[in-house]
C-alpha positions in Angstrom: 9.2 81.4 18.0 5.7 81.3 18.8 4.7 82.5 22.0 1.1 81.5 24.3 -0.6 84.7 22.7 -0.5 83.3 19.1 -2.8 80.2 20.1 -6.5 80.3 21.2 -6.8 77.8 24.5 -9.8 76.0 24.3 -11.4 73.9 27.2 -14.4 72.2 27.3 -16.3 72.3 31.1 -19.6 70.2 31.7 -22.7 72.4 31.2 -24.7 74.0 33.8 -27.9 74.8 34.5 -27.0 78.2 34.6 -25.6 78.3 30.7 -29.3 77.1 29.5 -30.3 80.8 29.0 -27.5 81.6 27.3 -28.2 78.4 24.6 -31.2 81.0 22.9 -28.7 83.9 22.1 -26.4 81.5 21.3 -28.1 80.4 18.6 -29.5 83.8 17.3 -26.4 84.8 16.8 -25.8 82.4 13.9 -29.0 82.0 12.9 -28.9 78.3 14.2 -32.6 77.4 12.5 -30.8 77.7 9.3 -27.6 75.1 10.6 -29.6 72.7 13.4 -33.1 71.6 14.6 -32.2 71.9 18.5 -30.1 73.3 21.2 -30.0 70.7 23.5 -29.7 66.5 23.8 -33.0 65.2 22.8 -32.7 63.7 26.5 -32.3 66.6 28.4 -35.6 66.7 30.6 -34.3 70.4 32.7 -31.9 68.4 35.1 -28.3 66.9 34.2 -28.8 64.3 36.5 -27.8 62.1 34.1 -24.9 63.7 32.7 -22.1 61.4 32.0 -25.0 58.2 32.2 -26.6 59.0 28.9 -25.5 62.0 27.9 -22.2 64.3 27.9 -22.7 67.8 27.6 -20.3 70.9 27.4 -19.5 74.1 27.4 -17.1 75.7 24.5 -14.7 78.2 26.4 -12.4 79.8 24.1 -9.6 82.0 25.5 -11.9 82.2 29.0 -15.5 83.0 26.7 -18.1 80.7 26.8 -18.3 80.3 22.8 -21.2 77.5 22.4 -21.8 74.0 23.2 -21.3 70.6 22.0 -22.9 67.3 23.5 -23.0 63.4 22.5 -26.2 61.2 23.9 -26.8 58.0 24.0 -28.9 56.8 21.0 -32.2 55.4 22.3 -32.0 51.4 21.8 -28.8 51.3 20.9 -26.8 52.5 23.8 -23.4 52.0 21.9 -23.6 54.7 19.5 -23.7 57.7 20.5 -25.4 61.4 19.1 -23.5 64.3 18.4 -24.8 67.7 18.7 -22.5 71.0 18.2 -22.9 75.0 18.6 -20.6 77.4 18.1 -21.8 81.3 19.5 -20.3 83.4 16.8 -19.7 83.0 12.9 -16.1 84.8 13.9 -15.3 81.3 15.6 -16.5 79.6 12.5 -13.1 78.0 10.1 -10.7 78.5 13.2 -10.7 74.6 14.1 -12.5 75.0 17.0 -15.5 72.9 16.1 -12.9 70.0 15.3 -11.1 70.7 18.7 -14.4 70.4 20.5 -15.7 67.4 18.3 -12.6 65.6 18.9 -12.8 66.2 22.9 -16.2 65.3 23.3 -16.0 61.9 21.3 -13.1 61.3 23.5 -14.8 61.8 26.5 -18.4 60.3 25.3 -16.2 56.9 24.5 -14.9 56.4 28.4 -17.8 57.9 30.1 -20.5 56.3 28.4 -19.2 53.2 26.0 -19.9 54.2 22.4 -17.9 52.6 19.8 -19.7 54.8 17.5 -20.9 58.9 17.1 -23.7 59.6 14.6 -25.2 63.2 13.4 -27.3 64.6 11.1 -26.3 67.4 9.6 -28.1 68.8 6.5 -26.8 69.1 2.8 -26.4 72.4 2.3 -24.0 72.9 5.7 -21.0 72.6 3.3 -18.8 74.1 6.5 -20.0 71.6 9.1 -19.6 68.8 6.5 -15.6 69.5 5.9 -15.2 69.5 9.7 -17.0 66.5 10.2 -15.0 64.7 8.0 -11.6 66.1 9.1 -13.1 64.7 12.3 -13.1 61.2 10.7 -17.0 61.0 10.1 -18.0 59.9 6.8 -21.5 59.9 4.9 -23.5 56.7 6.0 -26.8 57.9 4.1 -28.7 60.6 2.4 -32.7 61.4 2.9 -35.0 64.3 3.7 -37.4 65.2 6.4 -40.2 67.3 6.3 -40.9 70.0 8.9 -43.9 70.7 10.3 -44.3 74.1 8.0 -43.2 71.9 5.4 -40.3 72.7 4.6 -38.3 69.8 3.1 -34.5 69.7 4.4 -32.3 66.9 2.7 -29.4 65.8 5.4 -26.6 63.2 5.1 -25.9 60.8 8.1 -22.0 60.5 8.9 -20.5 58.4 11.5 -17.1 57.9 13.1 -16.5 54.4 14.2 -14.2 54.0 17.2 -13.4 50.8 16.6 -9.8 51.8 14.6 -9.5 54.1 17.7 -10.3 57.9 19.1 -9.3 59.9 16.3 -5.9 62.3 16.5 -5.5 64.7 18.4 -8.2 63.5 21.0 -6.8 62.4 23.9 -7.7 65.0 26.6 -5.7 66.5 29.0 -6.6 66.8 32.5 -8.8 70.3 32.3 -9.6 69.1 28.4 -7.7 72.3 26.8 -6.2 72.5 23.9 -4.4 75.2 21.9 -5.2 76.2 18.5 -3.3 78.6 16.4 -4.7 81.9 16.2 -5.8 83.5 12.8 -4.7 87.4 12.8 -7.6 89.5 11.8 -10.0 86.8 14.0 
């Protein structure tokens, strides 16, 4: 029988202001330059007065920790797809189906509170991990290019979507305090 101790809990809680610091060793820890260009929604101007008008934006807590971030904006022009953008603190949390969990929340929420019928991401060829979980997500590869820093560095990147027209996809319907429970991994 499997008792409350063998699952994680994960909830997801609208970002404050007072997480922001927190966003920097966040993403030292996993080296996030080699994962993600940004922290943050492209939209976020230093207030969340418009959280939940064109932007949703959380924190990760896993069993209590804050444990990163994930967010879906508005796209600029087309205001019914939205942007995903995800975080997780430490590699440790990392093939544990947390980033799913999250992902699968968030669109959830992003769909009611803002109207997208579709979430887009970049995410960049060589992030094999984020990839899988995108697409156990229900994303699939839309397109493939590169971009050039301005060091220049090239980075090639896929673009996968998840249309919500077939519907929100398992698993996402969130419960009141959007927690979920995850089975935990022993040696985790």
């Amino acid at each position: 029988m499997k008792t409350r101790s063998d699952f994680l809990t994960l909830e997801l809680r609208d970002i404050r202001l007072s997480d922001l610091p927190s966003l920097e060793s966040w993403g030292a820890a996993i080296d996030y330059a080699r994962y993600m260009s940004r922290l943050s929604p492209f939209c976020f101007d230093g207030s969340l007065a418009d959280q939940n008008r064109s932007f949703v934006w959380f924190a990760i807590v896993v069993d209590g920790r804050d444990s990163g971030t994930v967010w879906i904006e508005r796209k600029p022009f087309q205001k019914d797809v939205g942007v995903l953008g995800i975080l997780l603190a430490r590699k440790s949390l990392f093939d544990r189906g947390i980033g799913r969990a999250a992902i699968r929340r968030a669109v959830t929420i992003a769909r009611n509170a803002l109207g997208v019928s579709s979430v887009r991401l970049h995410v960049r060829q060589t992030n094999l991990r984020a990839i899988s979980c995108y697409r156990h997500c229900g994303f699939r590869i839309t397109a493939s290019a590169e971009t050039t820093f301005p060091d220049g560095a090239r980075i090639p990147f896929h673009r996968m979507e998840l249309d919500l027209a077939a519907g929100v996809p398992r698993h996402a319907s969130p419960s009141p305090a959007h927690e979920v429970e995850l089975p935990r991994v022993s040696g985790k």
